[in-house]
C-alpha distance (Angstrom), angle and dihedral (degrees) to the residues before:
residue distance angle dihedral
X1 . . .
X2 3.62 . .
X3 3.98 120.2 .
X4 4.42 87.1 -108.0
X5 3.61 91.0 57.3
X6 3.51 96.8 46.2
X7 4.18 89.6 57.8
X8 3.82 87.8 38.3
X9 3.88 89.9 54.3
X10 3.81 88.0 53.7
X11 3.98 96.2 58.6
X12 3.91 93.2 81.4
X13 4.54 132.2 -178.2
X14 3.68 113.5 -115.0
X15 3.68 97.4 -101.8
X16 4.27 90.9 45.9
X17 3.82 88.5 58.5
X18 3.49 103.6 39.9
X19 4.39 79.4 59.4
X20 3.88 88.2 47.1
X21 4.28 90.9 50.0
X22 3.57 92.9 46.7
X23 3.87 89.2 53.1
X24 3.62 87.0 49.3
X25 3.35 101.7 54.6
X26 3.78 93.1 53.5
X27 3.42 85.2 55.5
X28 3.95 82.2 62.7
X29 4.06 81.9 -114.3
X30 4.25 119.4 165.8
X31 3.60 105.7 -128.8
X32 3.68 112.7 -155.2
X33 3.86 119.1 -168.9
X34 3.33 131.0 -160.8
X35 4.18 135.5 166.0
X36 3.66 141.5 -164.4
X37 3.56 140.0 123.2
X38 4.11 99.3 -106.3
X39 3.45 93.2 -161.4
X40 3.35 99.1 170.1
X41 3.90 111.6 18.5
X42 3.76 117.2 -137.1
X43 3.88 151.3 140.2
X44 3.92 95.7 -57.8
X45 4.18 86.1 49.7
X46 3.73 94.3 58.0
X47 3.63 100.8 44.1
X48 3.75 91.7 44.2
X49 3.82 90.3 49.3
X50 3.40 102.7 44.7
X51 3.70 97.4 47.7
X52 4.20 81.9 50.2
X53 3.78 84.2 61.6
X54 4.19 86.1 46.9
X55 3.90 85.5 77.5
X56 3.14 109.4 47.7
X57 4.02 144.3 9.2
X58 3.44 104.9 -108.3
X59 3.63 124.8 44.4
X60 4.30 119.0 -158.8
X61 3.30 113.7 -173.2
X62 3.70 115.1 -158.1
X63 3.76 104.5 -149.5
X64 4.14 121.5 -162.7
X65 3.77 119.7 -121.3
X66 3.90 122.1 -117.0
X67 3.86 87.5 -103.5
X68 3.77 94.8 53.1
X69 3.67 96.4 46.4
X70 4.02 88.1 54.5
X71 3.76 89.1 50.6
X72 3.88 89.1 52.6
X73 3.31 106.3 31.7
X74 3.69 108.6 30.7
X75 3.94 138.3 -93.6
X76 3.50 92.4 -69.1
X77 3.75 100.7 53.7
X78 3.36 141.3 104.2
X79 4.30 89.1 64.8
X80 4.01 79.6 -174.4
X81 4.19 122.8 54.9
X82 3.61 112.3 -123.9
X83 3.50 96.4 -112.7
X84 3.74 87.4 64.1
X85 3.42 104.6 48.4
X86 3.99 88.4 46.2
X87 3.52 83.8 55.8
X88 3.50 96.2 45.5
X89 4.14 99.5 46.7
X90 4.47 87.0 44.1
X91 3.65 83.0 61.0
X92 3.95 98.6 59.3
X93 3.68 104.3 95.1
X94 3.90 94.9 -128.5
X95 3.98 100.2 52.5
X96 3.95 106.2 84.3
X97 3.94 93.1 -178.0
X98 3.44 139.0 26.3
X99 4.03 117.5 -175.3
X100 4.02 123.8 164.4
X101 3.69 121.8 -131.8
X102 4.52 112.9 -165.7
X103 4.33 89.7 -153.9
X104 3.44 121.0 108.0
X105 3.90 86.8 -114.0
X106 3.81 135.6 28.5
X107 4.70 94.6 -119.1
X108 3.65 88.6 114.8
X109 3.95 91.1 45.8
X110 3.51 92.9 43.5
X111 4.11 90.7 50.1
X112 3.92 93.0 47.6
X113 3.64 93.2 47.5
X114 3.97 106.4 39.9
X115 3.85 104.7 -158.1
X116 3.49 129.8 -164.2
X117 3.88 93.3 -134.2
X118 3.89 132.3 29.5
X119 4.11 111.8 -155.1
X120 3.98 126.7 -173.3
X121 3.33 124.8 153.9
X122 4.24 126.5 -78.6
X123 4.17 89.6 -97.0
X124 4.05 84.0 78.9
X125 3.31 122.3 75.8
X126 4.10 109.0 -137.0
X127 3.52 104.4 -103.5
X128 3.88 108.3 30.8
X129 4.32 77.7 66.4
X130 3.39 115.4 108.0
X131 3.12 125.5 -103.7
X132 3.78 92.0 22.4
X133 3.99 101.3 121.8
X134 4.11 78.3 48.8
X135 3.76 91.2 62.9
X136 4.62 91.0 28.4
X137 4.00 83.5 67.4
X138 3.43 99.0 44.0
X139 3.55 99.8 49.5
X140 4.02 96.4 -108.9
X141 3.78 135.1 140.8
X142 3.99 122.1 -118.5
X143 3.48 111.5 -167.2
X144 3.83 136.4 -176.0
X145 4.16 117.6 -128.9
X146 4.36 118.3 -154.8
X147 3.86 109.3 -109.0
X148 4.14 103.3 -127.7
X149 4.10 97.2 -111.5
X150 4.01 116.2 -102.2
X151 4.05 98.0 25.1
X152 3.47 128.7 111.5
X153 3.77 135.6 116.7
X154 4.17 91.8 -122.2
X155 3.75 83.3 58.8
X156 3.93 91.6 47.8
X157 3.25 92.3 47.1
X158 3.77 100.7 41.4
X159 4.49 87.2 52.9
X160 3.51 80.5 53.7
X161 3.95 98.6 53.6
X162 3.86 90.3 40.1
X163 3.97 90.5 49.1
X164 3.36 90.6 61.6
């Protein structure tokens, strides 16, 4: 199997993962999931990420569709397809699966999938994440990751708008 189709096989449908989590948690697996819309992958991304992957040991990564990203972000947004930025995030050595969800937030995601853990980043407060009575019930863990000071896409974006 080439290196391509070993990120491509990590970019999975709804129903595909949910078969690959189950398997993993008879394995005794810890699924970690986290969600976004990594537009633009930097810095901030990796360290967030890869400290996601810290607490558990497997990492989902619940990736918003073009069409939700445009709904949250504005008309203008995503600067990167979906496809692309799956592409991109399967690559990073510490995400194990990537699967898009087109809602505004990842509940139904989170519900299908049943992680362990729950991660967002520190400007949520525990429970008002979603998903969190999801992982309450079940016994899980939802906990909240630093953001790496001066990086986010807005900000990338916004230096480019003002550059120009």
């Amino acid at each position: 199997m080439t290196e391509l189709e070993k990120i491509h096989n990590k970019i999975l449908s709804r129903d595909k993962a949910q078969e690959l989590t189950k398997q993993w948690e008879k394995n005794n697996e810890t699924i970690v999931f986290t969600n976004g819309c990594f537009d633009i992958v930097h810095r901030g991304h990796i360290d967030y990420l890869s400290k996601a992957k810290d607490l558990g040991t497997k990492l989902v990564l619940g990736l918003n569709t073009d069409a939700s990203v445009a709904r949250l972000k504005g008309p203008m947004r995503p600067v990167v397809d979906e496809q692309s930025r799956a592409i991109l995030m399967a690559s990073l050595q510490f995400i194990d699966l990537v699967v898009f969800f087109d809602e505004d937030t990842p509940y139904e995601l989170i519900k299908a999938l049943q992680p362990d853990v729950l991660v967002k980043g520190s400007d949520y407060k525990a429970e008002n994440i979603v998903g969190y009575d999801i992982l309450m019930a079940k016994g899980g863990k939802v906990e909240t990751i630093d953001f790496v000071e001066g990086f986010s896409t807005t900000s990338i974006v916004e230096k480019i708008k003002a550059s120009m």
